[in-house]
LODOKE-349266 format. One line per field, with one value per residue (C-alpha): x, y, z; residue number from 1; residue in one letter. Coordinates in nm, 3 decimals, decimal comma. Layout:
N
u	X:...
v	Y:...
w	Z:...
k	NUM:...
r	A:...
***
This chain:
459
u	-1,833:-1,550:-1,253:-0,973:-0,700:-0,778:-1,144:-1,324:-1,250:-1,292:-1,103:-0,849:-0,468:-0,211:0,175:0,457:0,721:1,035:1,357:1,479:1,206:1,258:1,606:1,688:1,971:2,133:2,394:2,435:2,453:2,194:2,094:1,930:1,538:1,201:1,202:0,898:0,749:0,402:0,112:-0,276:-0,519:-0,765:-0,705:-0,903:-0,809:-0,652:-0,614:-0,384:-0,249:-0,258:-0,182:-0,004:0,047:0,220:-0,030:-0,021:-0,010:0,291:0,103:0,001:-0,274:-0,310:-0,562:-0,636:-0,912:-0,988:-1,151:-1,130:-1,414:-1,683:-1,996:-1,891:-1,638:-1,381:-1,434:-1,208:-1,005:-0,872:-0,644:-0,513:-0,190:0,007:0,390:0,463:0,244:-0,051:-0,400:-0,583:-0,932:-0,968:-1,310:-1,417:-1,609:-1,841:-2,154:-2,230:-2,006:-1,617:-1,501:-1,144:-0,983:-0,666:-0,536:-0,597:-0,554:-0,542:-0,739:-0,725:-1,006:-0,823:-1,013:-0,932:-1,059:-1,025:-1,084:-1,107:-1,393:-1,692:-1,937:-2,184:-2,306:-2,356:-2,495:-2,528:-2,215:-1,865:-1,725:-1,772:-1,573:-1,620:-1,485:-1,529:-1,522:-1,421:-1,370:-1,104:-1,229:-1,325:-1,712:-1,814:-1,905:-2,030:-1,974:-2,033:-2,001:-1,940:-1,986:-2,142:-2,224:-1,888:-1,572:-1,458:-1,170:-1,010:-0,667:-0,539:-0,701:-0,574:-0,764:-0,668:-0,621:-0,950:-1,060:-1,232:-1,045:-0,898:-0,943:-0,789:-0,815:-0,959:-1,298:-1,474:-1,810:-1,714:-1,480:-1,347:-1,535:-1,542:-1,129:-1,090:-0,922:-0,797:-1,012:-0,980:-1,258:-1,232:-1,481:-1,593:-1,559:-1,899:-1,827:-2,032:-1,857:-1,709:-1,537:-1,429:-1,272:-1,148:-0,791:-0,715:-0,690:-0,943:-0,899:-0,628:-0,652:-0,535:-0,563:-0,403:-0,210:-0,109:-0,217:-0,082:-0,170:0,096:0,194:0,113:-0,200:-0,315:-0,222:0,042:-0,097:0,114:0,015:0,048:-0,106:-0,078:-0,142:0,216:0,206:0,247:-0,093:0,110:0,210:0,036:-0,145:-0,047:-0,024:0,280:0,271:0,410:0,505:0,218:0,288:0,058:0,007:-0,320:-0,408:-0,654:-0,961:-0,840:-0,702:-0,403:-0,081:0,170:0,217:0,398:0,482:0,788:0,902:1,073:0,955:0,945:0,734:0,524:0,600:0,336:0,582:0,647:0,386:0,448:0,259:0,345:0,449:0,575:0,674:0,978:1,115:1,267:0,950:0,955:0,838:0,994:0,797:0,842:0,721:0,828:0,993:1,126:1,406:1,662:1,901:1,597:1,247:1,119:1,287:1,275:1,228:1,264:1,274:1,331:1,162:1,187:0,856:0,809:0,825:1,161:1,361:1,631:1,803:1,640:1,717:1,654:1,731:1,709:1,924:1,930:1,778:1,475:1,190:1,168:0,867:0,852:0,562:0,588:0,832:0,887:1,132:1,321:1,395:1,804:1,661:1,709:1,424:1,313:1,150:0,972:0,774:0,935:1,173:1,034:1,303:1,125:0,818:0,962:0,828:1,116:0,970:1,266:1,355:1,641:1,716:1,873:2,052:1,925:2,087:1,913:2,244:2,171:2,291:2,184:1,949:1,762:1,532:1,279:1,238:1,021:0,973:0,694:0,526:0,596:0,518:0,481:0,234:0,371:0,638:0,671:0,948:0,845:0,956:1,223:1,406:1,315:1,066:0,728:0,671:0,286:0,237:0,131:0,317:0,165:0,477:0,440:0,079:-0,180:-0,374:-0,318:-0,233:-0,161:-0,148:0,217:0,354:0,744:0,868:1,217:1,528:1,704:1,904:1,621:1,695:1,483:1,763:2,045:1,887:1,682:1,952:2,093:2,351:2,427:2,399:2,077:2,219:2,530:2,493:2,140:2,228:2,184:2,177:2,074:1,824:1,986:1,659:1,427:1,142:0,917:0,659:0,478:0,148:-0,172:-0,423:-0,710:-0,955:-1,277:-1,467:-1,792:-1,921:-2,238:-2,157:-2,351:-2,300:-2,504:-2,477:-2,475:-2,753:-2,707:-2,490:-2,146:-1,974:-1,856:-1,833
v	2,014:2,067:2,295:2,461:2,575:2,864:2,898:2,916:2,857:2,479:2,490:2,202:2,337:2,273:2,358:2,357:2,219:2,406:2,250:2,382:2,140:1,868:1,711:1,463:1,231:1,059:0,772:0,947:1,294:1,414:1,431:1,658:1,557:1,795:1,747:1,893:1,831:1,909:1,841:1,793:1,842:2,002:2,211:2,011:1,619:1,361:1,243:1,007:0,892:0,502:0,474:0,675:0,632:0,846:0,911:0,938:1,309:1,292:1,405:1,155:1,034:0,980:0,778:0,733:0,887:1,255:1,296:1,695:1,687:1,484:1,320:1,111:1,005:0,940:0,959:0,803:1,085:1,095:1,356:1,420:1,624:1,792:1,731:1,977:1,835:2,128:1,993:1,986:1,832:1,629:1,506:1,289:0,988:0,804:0,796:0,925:0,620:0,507:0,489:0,468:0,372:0,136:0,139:0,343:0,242:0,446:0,265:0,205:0,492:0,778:0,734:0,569:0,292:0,294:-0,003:0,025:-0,035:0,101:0,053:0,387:0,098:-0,271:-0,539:-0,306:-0,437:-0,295:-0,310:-0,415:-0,421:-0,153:-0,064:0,291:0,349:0,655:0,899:1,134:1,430:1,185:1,170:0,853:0,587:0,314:0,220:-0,177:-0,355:-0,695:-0,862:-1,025:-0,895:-0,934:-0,713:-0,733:-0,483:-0,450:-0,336:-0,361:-0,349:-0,315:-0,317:-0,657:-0,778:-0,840:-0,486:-0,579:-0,585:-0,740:-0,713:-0,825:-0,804:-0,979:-1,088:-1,278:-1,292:-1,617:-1,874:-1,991:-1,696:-1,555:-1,574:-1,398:-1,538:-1,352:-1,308:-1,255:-1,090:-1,090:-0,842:-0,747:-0,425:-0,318:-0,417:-0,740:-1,070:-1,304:-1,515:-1,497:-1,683:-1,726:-1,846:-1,939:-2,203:-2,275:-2,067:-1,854:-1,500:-1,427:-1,115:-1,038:-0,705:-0,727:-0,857:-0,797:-0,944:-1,157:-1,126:-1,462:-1,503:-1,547:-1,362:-1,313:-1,202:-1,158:-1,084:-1,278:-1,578:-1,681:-2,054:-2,152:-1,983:-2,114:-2,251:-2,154:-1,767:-1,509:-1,207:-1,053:-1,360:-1,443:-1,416:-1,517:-1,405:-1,569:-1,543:-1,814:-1,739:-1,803:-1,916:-1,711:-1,854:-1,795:-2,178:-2,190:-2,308:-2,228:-2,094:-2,074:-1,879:-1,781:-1,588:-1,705:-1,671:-1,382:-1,423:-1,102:-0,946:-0,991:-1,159:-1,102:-0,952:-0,871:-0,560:-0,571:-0,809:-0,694:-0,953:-0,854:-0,852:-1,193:-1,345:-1,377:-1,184:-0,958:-0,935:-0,652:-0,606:-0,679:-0,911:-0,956:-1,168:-0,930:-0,658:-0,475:-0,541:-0,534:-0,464:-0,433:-0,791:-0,814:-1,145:-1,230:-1,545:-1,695:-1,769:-2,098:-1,923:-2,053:-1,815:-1,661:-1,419:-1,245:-0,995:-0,763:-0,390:-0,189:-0,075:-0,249:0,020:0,106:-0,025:-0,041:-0,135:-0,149:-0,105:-0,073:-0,240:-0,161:-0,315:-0,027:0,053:-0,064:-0,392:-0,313:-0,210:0,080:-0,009:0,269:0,287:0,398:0,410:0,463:0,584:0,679:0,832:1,032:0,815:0,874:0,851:0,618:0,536:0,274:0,185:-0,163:-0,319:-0,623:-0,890:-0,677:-0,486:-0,120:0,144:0,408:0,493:0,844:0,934:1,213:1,350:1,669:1,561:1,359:1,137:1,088:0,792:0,649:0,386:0,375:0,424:0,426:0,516:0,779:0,894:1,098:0,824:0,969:0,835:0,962:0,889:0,935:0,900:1,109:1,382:1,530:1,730:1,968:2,072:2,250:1,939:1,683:1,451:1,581:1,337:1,390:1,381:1,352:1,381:1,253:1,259:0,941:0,908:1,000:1,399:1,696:1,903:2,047:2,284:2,040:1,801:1,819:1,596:1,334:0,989:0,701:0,717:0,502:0,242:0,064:-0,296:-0,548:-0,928:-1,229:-1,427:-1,703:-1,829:-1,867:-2,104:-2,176:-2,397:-2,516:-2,677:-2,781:-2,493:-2,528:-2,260:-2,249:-2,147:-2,021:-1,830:-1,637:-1,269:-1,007:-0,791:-0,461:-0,152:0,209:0,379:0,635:0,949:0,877:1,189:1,533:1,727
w	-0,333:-0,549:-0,368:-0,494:-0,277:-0,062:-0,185:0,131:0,499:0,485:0,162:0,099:0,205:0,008:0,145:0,001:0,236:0,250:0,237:0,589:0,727:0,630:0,733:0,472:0,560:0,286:0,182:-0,197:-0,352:-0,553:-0,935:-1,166:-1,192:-1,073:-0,717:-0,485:-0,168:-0,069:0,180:0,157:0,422:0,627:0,966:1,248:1,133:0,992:0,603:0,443:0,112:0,093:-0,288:-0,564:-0,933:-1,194:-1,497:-1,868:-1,872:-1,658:-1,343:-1,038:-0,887:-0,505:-0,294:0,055:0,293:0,458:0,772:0,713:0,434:0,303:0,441:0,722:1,021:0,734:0,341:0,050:-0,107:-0,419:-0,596:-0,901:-0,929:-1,197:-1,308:-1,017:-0,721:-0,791:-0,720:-1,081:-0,922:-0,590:-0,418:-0,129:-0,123:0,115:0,310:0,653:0,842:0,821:0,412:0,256:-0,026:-0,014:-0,395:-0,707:-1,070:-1,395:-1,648:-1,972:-2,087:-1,853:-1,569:-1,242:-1,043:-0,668:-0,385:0,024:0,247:0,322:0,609:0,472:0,187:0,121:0,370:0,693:0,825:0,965:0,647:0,253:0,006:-0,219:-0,562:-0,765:-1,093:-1,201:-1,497:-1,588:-1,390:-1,095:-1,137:-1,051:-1,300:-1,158:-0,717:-0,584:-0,283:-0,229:0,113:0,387:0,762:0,932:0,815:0,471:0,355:-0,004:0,010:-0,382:-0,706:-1,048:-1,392:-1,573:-1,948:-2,055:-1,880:-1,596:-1,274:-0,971:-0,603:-0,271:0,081:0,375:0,453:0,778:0,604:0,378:0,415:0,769:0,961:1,146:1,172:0,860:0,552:0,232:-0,017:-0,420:-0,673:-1,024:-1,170:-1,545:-1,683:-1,554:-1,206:-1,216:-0,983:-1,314:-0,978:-0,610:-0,394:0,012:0,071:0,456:0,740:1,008:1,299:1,179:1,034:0,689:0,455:0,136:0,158:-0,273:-0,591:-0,945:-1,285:-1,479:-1,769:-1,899:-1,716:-1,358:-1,030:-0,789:-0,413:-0,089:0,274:0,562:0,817:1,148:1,110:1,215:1,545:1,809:2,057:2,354:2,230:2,390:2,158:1,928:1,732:1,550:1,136:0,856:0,464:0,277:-0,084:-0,348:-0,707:-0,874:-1,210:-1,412:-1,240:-0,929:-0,831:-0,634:-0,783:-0,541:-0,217:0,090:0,455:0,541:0,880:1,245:1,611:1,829:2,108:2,211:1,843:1,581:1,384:0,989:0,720:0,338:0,222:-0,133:-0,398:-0,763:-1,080:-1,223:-1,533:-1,493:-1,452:-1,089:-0,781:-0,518:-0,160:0,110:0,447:0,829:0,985:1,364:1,203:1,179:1,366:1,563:1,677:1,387:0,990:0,631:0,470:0,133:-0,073:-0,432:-0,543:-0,910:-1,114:-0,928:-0,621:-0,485:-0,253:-0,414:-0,158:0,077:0,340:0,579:0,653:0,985:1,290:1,637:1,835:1,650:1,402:1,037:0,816:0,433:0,318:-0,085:-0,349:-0,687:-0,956:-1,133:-1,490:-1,381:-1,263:-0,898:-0,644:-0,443:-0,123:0,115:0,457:0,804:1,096:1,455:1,723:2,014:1,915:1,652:1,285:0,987:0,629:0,471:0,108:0,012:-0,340:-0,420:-0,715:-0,852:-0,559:-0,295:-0,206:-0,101:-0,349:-0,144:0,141:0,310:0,590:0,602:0,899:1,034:1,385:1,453:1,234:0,896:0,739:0,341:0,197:-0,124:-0,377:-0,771:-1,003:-1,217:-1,607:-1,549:-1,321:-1,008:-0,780:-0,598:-0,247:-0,046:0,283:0,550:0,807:1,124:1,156:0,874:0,725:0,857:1,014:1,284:0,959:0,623:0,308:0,202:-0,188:-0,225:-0,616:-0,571:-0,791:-0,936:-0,591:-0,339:-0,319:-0,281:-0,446:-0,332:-0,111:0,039:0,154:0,484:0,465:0,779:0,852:0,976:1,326:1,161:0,895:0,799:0,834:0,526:0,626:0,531:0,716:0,873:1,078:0,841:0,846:0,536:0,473:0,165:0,200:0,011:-0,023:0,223:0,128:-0,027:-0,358:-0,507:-0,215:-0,282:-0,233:-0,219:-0,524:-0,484:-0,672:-0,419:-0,498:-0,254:-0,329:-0,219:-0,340:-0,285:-0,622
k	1:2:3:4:5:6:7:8:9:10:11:12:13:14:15:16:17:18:19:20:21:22:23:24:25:26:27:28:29:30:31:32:33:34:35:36:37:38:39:40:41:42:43:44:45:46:47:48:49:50:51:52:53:54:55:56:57:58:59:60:61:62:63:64:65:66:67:68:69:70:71:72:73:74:75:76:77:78:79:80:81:82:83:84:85:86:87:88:89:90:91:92:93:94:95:96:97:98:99:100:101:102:103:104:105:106:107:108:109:110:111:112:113:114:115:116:117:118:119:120:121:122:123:124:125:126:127:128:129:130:131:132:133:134:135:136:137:138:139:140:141:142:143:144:145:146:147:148:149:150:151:152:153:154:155:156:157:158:159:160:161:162:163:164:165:166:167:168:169:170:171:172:173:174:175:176:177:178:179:180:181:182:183:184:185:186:187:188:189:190:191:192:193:194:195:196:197:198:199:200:201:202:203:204:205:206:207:208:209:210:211:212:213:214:215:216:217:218:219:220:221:222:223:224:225:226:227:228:229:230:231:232:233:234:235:236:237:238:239:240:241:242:243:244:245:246:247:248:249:250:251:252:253:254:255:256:257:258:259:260:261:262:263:264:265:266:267:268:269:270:271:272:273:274:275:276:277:278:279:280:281:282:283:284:285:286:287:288:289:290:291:292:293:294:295:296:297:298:299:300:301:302:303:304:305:306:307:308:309:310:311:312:313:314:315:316:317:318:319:320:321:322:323:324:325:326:327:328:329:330:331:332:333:334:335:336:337:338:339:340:341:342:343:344:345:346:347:348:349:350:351:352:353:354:355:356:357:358:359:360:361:362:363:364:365:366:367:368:369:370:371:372:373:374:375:376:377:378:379:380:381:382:383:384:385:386:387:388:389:390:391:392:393:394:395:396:397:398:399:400:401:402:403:404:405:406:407:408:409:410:411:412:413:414:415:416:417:418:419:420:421:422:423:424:425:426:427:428:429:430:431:432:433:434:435:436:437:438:439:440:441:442:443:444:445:446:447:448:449:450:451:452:453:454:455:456:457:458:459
r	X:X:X:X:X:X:X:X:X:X:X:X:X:X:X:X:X:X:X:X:X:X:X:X:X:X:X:X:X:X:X:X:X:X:X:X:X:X:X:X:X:X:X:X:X:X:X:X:X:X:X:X:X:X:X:X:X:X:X:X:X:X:X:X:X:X:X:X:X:X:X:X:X:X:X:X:X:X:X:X:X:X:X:X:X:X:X:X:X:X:X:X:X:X:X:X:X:X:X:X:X:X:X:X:X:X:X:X:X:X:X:X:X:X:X:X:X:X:X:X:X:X:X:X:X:X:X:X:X:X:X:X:X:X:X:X:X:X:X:X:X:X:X:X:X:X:X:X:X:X:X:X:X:X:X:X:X:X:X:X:X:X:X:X:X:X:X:X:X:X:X:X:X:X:X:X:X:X:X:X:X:X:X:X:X:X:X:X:X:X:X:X:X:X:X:X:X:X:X:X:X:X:X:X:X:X:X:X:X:X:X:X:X:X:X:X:X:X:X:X:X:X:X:X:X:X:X:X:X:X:X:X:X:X:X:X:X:X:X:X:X:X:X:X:X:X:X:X:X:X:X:X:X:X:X:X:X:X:X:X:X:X:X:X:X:X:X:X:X:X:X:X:X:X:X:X:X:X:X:X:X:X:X:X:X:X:X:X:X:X:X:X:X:X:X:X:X:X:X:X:X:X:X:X:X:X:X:X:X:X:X:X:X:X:X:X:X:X:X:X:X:X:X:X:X:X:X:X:X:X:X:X:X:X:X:X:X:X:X:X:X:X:X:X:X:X:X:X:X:X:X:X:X:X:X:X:X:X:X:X:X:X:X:X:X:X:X:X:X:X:X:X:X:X:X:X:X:X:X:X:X:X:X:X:X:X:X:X:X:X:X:X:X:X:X:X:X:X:X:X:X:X:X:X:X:X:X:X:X:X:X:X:X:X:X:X:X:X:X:X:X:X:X:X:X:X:X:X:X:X:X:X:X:X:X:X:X:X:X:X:X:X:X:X:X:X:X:X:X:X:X:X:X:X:X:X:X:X:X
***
């Protein structure tokens, strides 16, 4: 069904979170843009946001999955919010099993298109790709999987050029399975396959985390491998940065890994890549390279994909991940995802200028868990943050929207002003191996390409 706010008893909560709980610590003082913060959720479980965007009409739209409403175990979820975080439609999506969705894209006709997995549909399966077209009120268009009978997750998807669209993620079905290897779709405007393709290494496991169009053709994708660690390293295995553009077809043109050693860590993993407006690429994620066990990595690479600084960001007694990276309208980047000290999770934000050195940086912190999946600048010059909080809400895990101002504020009464536990650390890698090496992966799998038939949403 279709809820509004407060409708019924199993009606969708939304909360406005009030600046006294949220202790915001912060590196700069605020400016003048609409700030808000508010959570999404049921009362008995968990749901998540995974992806945000902001939208023509000045609003956002938020992905991710609910395991409050819908049809199954878990559902994709997708919102749509006004200019001041106010719900102006949501629904669920799925089956009776385990569905999400990983990334959202407004498309060129005003509706959305949304990717995750599914295991409700497809090839019977623990998991399919699956890809939902949608229109502007969120009534489904057209819904496809693609997969085999192992495990195959999408992650990102954006609407290309020529109006069909792009997907990535991992798959064990095809290529060398049942490891798992990353996996690309290109798709026509209809959802039918115009070419796919596996990228890995035998016996290692490989996914692609990011993929984005570029702007003179072809693909840039970054997530991470473990084929460089080491036989004699005990799980988890150690990975790698695994960046490798793609020409329009989907043939490789570059690529390479890029991380250290750390044994008993599970080593270093991009979760997003962006082109900038230089023409080249800047990667975030993990690494165990730096002050703590594990911290922000962020590299800049030029359009041939050589490394032009990188570094990382965290404190010696705790663990950072960045999880999202976007260029901003200054030419610098914002980079978001979370601190863990203890067992309390901190929502972080850092903005950097355009050599990676940090203009300013701030924590969100409710007690608890708060964590963000993604970050984008918005028109005003502020940013929006989503994640998820199990600290403020009215379930175990609420999806959590953050509208920020140009220097990461809630507004003034929001801010409570004090310090990251002293200064987040910036360095520069100095043990960094890469590797470049000839692409070993395979093309012109069959896949199976089946439209759902069965209803797969709440309205």
């Amino acid at each position: 069904m279709r809820r509004v706010a407060g409708s019924s008893p199993a009606a969708l909560a939304v909360a406005t979170v009030a600046c006294a709980a949220i202790l915001v610590a912060t590196t700069a003082q605020t400016a003048s843009a609409a700030t808000w913060a508010r959570t999404y959720g049921g009362t008995l479980a968990d749901d998540e946001a995974r992806a945000v965007q902001q939208t023509s009409d000045g609003g956002y739209v938020v992905a991710g999955l609910t395991r409050s409403f819908g049809a199954g175990l878990a559902d994709a979820w997708v919102l749509k919010l006004g200019v001041s975080g106010n719900v102006q439609w949501e629904r669920s999506y799925g089956g009776t099993g385990d569905d999400d969705a990983q990334g959202i894209h407004q498309t060129s006709d005003g509706g959305y298109v949304f990717a995750g997995r599914t295991n409700s549909f497809g090839q019977g399966g623990p998991g399919d790709f699956w890809v939902v077209k949608l229109d502007s009120s969120g009534g489904i268009l057209w819904q496809r999987t693609y997969g085999g009978t192992c495990i195959d997750e999408a992650h990102a998807v954006q609407q290309t050029s020529d109006g069909g669209y792009v997907v990535a993620g991992n798959t064990c079905s095809f290529g060398f399975a049942p490891s798992g290897d990353a996996w690309v779709v290109k798709l026509d405007s209809s959802g039918g396959l115009v070419w796919e393709s596996t990228y890995g290494f035998t016996s290692t496991f490989e996914t692609a985390t990011s993929i984005q169009e570029l702007a003179g053709g072809g693909y840039i994708v970054a997530g991470y491998t473990d084929v460089n660690n080491p036989p004699s390293n005990p799980p988890p295995a150690d990975n790698d940065f695994w960046v490798f553009a793609l020409d329009a077809a989907g043939f490789i043109q570059w690529q390479w890994t890029a991380g250290g050693f750390v044994a008993g860590l599970s080593g270093d993993s991009a979760h997003a890549v962006h082109q900038t407006s230089d023409g080249g690429y800047v990667i975030a994620g993990t690494t165990t390279l730096g002050a703590g066990s594990w911290d922000f990595w962020i590299i800049k690479l030029n359009g041939s994909g050589t490394i032009q600084w990188q570094k990382t960001y965290g404190f010696p007694l705790s663990l950072e991940s960045a999880q999202a990276v976007r260029q901003t309208a200054d030419g610098g980047y914002v980079v978001t995802g979370y601190r863990l000290i203890g067992s309390t999770y901190d929502l972080i934000v850092i903005k950097l200028d355009a050599s990676g050195n940090m203009q300013w940086e701030k924590s969100y912190n409710a007690g608890g868990q708060n964590l963000a999946n993604a970050v984008r600048q918005t028109s005003d010059g502020g940013y929006v943050v989503a994640g998820f909080t199990d600290a403020l809400g009215s379930g175990n895990r609420d999806l959590w929207v953050l509208k920020l101002d140009p220097v990461g504020g809630l507004g003034y009464g929001c801010a409570l002003q004090g310090s990251l536990s002293g200064s987040l650390a910036a360095s520069a890698v100095g043990t960094l191996l890469t590797n470049a090496f000839p692409f070993t992966g395979s093309m012109g799998v069959i896949v199976a390409n089946t439209a759902v038939t069965a209803p797969a949403t709440t309205a």
